[in-house]
N, C-alpha and C positions, 0 to 999 in steps of 0.2 A: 200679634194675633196668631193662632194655632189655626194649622191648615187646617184641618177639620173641623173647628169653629168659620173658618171663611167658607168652604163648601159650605157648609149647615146655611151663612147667611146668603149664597151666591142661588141657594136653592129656591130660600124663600124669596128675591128678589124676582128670580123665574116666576114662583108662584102667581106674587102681584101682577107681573108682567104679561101673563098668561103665554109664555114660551114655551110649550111645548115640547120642541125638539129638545131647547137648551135641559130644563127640567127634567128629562127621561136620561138625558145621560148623566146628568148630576145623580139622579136616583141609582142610575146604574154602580156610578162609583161608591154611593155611601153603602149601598148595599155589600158592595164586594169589601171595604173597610170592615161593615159591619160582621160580616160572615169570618175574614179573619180573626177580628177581638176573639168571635165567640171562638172557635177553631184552637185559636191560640191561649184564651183563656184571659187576655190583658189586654191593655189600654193602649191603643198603637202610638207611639209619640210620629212628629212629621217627617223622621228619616223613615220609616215603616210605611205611611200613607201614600209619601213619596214610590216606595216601590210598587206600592199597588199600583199608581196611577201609572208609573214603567209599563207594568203587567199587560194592563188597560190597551197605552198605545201601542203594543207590541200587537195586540191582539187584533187590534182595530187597521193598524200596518198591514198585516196578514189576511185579511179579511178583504180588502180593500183590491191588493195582488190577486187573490182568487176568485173577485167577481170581475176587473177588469179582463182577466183571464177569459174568463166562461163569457162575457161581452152582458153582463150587469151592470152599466154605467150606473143606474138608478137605485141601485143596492150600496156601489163605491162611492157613488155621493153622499149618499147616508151615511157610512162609515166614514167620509171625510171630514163631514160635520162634528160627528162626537169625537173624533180624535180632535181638530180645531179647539173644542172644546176642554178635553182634557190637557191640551198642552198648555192650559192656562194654567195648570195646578203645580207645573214643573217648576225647579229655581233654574235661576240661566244656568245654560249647559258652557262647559267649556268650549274653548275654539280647537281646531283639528292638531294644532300649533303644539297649546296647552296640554293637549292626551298627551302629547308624543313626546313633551318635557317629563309630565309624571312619570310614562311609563321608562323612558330612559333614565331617570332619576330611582325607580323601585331595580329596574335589572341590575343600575349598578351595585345597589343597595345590596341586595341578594345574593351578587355575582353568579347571577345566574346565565346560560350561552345554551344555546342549542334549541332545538325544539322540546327535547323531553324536561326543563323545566317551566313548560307549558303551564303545569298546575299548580305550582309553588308561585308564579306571577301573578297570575287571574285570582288568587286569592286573596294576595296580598293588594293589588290593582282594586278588587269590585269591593274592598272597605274603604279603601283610600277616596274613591270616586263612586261611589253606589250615589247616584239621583244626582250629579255633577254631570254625568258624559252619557250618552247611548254606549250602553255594554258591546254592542256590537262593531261601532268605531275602534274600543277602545283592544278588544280583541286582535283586530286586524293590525294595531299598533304596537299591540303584542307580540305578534308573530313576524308584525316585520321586525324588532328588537330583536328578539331571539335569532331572524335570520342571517343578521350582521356578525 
C-alpha cells in the first residue's frame, strides 16, 4: 500500500474514531503533501511524502525546543503528540552503527578527506539515505569521516 493511500485510510479511521488531535495532524500532513503535488505540479511517490513527513518532524522538534525554552510545557506537549504521530509515517531509521558504515563506505567511495569535501558527501550521503536516517545524525557522521 502507498503511504499516502495509508495516511488517506489512518485519517478516516481518526474520523470514525472521533480523534481529534490524531485527525488534525494527519490533516496537517495531507495538507503539506497536498500543497507540494500542487507546488511541484506532480504526483509525490513515498520517497517524496517521506520527506515531507522529515520536514514535518523537524519542525515539530523545533518547535517543541522553543516552547520548553520560553517554559510552554502545554504547547511542547502538543507538539509532542503530533510529532508521535507523524513518526508513525517514517520507514525504520537506521541504527547510529549503520550511518557511520554508509557514510564511511560513500568517503571511500569518493576519496574524499578533509572538511572542504563537505558537499560532494552530503550529496551523495542524502540520496543514499534521504527517509532511512535523521540528516542531521548523518551530518555529524559526516564530519566526523571527513575529520579522520
Amino acid at each position: 500500500m502507498a503511504l499516502k493511500d495509508r495516511i488517506t485510510d489512518d485519517m478516516k479511521a481518526a474520523m470514525r474514531a472521533k480523534d481529534s488531535e490524531r485527525l488534525g495532524t494527519i490533516r496537517l500532513l495531507t495538507a503539506a503533501i497536498k500543497q507540494k503535488e500542487v507546488d511541484e505540479r506532480t504526483e509525490l511517490d513515498d520517497a517524496q511524502v517521506v520527506a515531507v513527513v522529515d520536514k514535518l518532524i523537524k519542525q515539530r522538534k523545533d518547535s517543541i525546543e522553543a516552547f520548553v525554552k520560553a517554559g510552554r510545557q502545554d504547547l511542547a506537549d502538543k507538539e509532542a503528540a503530533e510529532l508521535a504521530v507523524l513518526q508513525a509515517y517514517l520507514p525504520e531509521r537506521l541504527s547510529r552503527e549503520q550511518v557511520q558504515a554508509e557514510v564511511d563506505a560513500i568517503v571511500a567511495g569518493l576519496g574524499a578527506s578533509g572538511p572542504g569535501d563537505m558537499g560532494k558527501v552530503m550529496g551523495a550521503v542524502k540520496s543514499r539515505l534521504a527517509g532511512k536516517a535523521d540528516m542531521g545524525e548523518v551530518s555529524a557522521a559526516v564530519k566526523a569521516a571527513l575529520a579522520r
